[in-house]
C-alpha atoms as an extended CHARMM CRD file, in Angstrom:
* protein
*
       150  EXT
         1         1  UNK       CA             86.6670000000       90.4510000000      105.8450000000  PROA      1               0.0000000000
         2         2  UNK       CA             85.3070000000       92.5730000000      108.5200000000  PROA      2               0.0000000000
         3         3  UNK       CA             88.4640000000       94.4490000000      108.3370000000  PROA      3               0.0000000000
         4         4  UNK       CA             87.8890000000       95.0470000000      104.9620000000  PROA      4               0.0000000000
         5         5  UNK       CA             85.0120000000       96.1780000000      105.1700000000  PROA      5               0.0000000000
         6         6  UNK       CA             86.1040000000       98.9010000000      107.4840000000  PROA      6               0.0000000000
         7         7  UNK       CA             89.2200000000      100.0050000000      105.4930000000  PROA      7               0.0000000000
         8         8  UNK       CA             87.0870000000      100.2560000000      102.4190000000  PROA      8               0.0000000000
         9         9  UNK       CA             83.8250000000      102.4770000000      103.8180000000  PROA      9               0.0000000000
        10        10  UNK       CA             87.0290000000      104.5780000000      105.4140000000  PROA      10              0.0000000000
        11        11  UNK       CA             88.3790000000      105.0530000000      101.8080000000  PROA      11              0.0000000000
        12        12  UNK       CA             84.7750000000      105.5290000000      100.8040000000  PROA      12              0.0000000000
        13        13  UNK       CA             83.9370000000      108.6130000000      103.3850000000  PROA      13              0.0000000000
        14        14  UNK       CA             87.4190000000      109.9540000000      102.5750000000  PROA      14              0.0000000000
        15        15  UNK       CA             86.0210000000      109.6690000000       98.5180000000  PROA      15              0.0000000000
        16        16  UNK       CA             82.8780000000      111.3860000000       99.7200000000  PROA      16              0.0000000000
        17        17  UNK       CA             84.8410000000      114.1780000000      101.6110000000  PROA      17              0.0000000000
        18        18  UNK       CA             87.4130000000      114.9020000000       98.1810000000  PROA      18              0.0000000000
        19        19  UNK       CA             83.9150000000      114.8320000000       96.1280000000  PROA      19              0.0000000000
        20        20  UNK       CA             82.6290000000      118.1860000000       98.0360000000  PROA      20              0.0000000000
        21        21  UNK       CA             86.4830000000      119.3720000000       97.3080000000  PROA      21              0.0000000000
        22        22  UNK       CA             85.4930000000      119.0270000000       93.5830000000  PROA      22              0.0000000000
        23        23  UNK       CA             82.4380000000      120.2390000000       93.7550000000  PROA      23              0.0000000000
        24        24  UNK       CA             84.2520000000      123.5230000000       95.4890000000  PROA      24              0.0000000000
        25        25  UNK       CA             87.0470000000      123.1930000000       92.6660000000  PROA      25              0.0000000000
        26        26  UNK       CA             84.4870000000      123.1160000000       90.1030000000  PROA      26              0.0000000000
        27        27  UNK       CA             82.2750000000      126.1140000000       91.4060000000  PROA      27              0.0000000000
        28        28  UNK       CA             85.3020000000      128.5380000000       92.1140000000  PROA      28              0.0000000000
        29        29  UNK       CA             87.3170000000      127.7610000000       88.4720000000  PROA      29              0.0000000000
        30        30  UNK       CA             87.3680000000      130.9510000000       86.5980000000  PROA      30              0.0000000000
        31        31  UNK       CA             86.3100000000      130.9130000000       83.6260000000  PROA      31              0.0000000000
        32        32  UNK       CA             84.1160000000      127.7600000000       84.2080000000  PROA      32              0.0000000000
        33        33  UNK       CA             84.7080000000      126.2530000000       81.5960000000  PROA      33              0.0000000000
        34        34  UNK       CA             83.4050000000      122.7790000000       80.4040000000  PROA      34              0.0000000000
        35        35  UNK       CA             85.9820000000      121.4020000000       82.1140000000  PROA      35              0.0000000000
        36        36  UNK       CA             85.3020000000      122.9130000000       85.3590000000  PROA      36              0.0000000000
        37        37  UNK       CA             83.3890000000      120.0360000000       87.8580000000  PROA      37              0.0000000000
        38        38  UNK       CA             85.4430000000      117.0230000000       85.5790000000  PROA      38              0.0000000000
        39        39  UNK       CA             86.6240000000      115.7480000000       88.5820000000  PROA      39              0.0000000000
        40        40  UNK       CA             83.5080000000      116.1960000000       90.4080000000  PROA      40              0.0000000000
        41        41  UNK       CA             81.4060000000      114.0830000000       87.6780000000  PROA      41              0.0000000000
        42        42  UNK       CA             84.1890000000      110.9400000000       87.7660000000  PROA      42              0.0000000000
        43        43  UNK       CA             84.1660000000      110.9500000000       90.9600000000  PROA      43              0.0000000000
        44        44  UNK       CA             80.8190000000      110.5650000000       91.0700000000  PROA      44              0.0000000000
        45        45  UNK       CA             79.7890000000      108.8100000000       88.3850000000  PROA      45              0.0000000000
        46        46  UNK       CA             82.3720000000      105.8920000000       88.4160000000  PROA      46              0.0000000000
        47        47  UNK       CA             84.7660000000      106.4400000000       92.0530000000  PROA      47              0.0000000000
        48        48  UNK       CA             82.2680000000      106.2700000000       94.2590000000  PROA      48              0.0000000000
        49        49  UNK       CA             79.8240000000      103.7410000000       92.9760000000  PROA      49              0.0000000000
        50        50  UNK       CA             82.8400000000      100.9920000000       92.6340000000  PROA      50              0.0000000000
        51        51  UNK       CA             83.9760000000      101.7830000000       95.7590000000  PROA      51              0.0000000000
        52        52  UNK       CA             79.7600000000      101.3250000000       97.3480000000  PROA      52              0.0000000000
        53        53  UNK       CA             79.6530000000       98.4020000000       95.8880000000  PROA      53              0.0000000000
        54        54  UNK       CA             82.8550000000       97.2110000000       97.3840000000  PROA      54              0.0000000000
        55        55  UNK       CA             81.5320000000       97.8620000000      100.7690000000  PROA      55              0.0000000000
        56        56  UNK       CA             78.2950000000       96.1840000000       99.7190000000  PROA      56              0.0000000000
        57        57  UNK       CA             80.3440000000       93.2410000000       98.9540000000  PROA      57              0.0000000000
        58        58  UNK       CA             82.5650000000       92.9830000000      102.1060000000  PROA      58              0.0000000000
        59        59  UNK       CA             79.6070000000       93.5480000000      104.0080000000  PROA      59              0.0000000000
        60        60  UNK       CA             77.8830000000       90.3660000000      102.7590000000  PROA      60              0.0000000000
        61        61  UNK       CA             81.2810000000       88.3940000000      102.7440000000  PROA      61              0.0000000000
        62        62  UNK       CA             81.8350000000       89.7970000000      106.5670000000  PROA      62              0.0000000000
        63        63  UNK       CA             78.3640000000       87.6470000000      106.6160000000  PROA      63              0.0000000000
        64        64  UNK       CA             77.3750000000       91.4740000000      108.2580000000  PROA      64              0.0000000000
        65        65  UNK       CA             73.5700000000       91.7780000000      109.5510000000  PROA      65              0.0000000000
        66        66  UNK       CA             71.0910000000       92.1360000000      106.6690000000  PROA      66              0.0000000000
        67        67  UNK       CA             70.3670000000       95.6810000000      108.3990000000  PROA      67              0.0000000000
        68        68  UNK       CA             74.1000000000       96.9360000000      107.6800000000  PROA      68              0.0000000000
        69        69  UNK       CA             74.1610000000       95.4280000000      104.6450000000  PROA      69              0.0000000000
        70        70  UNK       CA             70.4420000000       97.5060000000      103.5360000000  PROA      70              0.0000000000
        71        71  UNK       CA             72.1840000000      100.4550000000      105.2730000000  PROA      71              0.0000000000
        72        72  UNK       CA             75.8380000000       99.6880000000      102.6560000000  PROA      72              0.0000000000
        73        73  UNK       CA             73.4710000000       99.9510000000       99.5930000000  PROA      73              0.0000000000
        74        74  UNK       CA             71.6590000000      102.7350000000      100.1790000000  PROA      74              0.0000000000
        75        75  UNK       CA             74.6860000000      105.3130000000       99.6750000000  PROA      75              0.0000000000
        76        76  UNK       CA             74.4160000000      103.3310000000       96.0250000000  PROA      76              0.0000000000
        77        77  UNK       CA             70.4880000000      104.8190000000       95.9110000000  PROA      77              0.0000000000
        78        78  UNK       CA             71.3160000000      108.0710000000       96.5810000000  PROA      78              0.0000000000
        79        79  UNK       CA             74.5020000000      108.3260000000       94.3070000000  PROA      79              0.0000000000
        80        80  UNK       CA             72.0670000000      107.4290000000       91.7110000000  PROA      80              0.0000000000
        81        81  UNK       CA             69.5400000000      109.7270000000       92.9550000000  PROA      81              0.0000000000
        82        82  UNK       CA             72.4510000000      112.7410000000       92.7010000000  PROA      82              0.0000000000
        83        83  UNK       CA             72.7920000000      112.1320000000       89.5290000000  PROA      83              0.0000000000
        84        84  UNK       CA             68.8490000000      112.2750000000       88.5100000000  PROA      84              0.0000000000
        85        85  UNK       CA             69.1010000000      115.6520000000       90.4580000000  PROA      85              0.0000000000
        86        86  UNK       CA             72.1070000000      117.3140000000       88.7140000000  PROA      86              0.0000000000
        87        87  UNK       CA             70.1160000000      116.0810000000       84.9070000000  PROA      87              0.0000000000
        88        88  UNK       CA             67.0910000000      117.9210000000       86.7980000000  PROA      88              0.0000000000
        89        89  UNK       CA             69.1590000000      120.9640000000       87.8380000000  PROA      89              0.0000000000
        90        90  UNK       CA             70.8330000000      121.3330000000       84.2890000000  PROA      90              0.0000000000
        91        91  UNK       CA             67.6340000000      120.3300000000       82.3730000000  PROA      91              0.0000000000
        92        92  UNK       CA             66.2480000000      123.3690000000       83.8610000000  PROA      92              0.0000000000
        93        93  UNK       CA             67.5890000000      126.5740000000       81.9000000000  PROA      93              0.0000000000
        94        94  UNK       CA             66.1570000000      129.2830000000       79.9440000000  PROA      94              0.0000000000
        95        95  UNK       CA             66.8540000000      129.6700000000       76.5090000000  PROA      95              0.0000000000
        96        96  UNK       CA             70.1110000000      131.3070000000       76.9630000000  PROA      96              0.0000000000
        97        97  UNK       CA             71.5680000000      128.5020000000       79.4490000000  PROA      97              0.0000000000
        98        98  UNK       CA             71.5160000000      130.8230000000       82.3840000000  PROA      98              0.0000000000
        99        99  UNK       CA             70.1720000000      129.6660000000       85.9900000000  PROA      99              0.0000000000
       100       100  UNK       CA             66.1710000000      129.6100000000       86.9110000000  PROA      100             0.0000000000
       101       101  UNK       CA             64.9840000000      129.6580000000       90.1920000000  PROA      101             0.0000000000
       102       102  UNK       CA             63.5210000000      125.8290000000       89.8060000000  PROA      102             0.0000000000
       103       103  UNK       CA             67.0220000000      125.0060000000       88.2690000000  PROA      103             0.0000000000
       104       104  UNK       CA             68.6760000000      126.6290000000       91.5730000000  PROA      104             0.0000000000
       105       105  UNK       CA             66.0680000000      124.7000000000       93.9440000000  PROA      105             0.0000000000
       106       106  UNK       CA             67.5870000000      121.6080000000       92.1620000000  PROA      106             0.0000000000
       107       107  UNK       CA             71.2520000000      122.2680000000       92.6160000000  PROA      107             0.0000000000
       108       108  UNK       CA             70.1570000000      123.0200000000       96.3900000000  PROA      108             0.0000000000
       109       109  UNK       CA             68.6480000000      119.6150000000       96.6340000000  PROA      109             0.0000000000
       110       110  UNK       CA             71.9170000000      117.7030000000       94.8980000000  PROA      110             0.0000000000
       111       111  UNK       CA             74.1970000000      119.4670000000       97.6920000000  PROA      111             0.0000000000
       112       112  UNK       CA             71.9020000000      118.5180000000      100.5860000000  PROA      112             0.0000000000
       113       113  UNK       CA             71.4160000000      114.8510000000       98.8930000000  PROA      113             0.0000000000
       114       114  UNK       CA             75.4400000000      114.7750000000       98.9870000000  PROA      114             0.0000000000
       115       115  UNK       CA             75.0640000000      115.7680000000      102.4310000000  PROA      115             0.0000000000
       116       116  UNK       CA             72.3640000000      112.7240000000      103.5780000000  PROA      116             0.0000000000
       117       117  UNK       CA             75.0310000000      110.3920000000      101.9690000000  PROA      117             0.0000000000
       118       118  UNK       CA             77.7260000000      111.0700000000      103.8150000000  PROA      118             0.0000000000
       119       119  UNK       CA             75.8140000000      110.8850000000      107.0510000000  PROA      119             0.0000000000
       120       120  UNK       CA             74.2940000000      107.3370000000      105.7110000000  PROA      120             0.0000000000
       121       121  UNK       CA             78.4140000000      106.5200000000      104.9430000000  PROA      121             0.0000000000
       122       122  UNK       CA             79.6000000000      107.7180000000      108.6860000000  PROA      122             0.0000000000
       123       123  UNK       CA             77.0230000000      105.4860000000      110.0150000000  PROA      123             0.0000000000
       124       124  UNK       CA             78.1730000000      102.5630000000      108.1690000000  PROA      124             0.0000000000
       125       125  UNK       CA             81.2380000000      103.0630000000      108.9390000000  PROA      125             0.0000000000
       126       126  UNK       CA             80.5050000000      102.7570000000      112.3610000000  PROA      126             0.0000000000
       127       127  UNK       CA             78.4020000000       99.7370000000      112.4590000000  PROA      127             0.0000000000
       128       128  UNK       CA             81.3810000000       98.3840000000      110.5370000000  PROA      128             0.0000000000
       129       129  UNK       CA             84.1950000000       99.6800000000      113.2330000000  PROA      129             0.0000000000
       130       130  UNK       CA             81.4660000000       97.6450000000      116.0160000000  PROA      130             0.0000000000
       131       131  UNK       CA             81.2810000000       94.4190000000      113.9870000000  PROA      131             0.0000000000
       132       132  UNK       CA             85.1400000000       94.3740000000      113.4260000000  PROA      132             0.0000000000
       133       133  UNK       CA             85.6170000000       94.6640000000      116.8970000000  PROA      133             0.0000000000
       134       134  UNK       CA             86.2380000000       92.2150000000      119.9100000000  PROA      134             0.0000000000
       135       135  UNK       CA             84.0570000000       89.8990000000      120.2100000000  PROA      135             0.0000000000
       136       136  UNK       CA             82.4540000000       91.1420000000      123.8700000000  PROA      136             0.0000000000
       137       137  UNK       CA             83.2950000000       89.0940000000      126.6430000000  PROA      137             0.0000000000
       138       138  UNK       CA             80.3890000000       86.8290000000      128.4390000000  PROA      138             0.0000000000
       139       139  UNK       CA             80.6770000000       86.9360000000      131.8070000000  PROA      139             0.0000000000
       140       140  UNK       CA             80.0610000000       83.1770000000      131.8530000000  PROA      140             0.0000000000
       141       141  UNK       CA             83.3760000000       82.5000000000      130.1030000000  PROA      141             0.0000000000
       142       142  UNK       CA             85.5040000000       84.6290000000      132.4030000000  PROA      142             0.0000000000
       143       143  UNK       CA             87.9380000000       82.2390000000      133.7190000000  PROA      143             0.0000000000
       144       144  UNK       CA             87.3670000000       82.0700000000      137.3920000000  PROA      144             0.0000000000
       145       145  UNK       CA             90.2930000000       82.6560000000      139.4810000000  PROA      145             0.0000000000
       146       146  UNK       CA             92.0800000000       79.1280000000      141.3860000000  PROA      146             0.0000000000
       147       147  UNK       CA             90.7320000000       78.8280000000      144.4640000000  PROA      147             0.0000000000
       148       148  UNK       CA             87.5260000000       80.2010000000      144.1230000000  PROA      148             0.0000000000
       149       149  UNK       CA             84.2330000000       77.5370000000      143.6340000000  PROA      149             0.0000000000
       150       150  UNK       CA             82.9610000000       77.3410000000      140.1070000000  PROA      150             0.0000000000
């Protein structure tokens, strides 16, 4: 299981790293239409919260410590958190759908959010490579060598 948990945070940080491609996709698509951040709001929306609770669950099979496991949900937080942002930076218009300042602070805060869960999914990732790995070796098990007293 620990295994698994690694392979699956991996997929999720590579998930996390194709969601900022969207995001670029969506912002550069001309004319920007509806359309336009689709694969940035799946991804979001559905991709990556399957995939955090996944690691959630491997963590807690991989009987993990209840601090990685804390530090496994929290991407699922801030995912949720994105998403109360982006309804924030959207809800926040003028009359003629453009862009206000408040709206802009908003869509600044969803892109630095994305950034703090990344970080929070590299850092699981690594607690995850340390608990998949050997077991370290007590030097009172080291096999002592024949001829030497015990």
């Amino acid at each position: 299981m620990r295994k698994a948990l690694v392979i699956v945070t991996s997929v999720l940080l590579v998930v996390f790293v194709l969601q900022f491609v969207f995001a670029a996709v969506g912002a550069f698509t001309k004319p920007a239409g509806d359309g336009a951040y689709a694969l940035h709001s799946v991804t979001g929306m559905a991709v990556i919260p399957a995939l955090t609770l996944l690691t959630v669950l491997f963590a807690v099979l991989a009987k993990a410590p209840g601090r990685l496991v804390g530090l496994a949900v929290l991407p699922l937080g801030l995912v949720l958190l994105q998403g109360l942002i982006a309804a924030l930076a959207n809800a926040f218009t003028d009359a003629g759908g453009a862009s206000t300042p408040l709206g802009l602070t908003f869509a600044g805060l969803h892109a630095l959010n994305g950034i703090v869960v990344v970080h929070v999914v590299v850092r699981v990732l690594q607690a995850a490579r340390k608990l998949a790995g050997p077991a370290p070796v007590d030097a009172t098990e080291l096999p002592v060598p024949a001829g030497e007293p015990a």
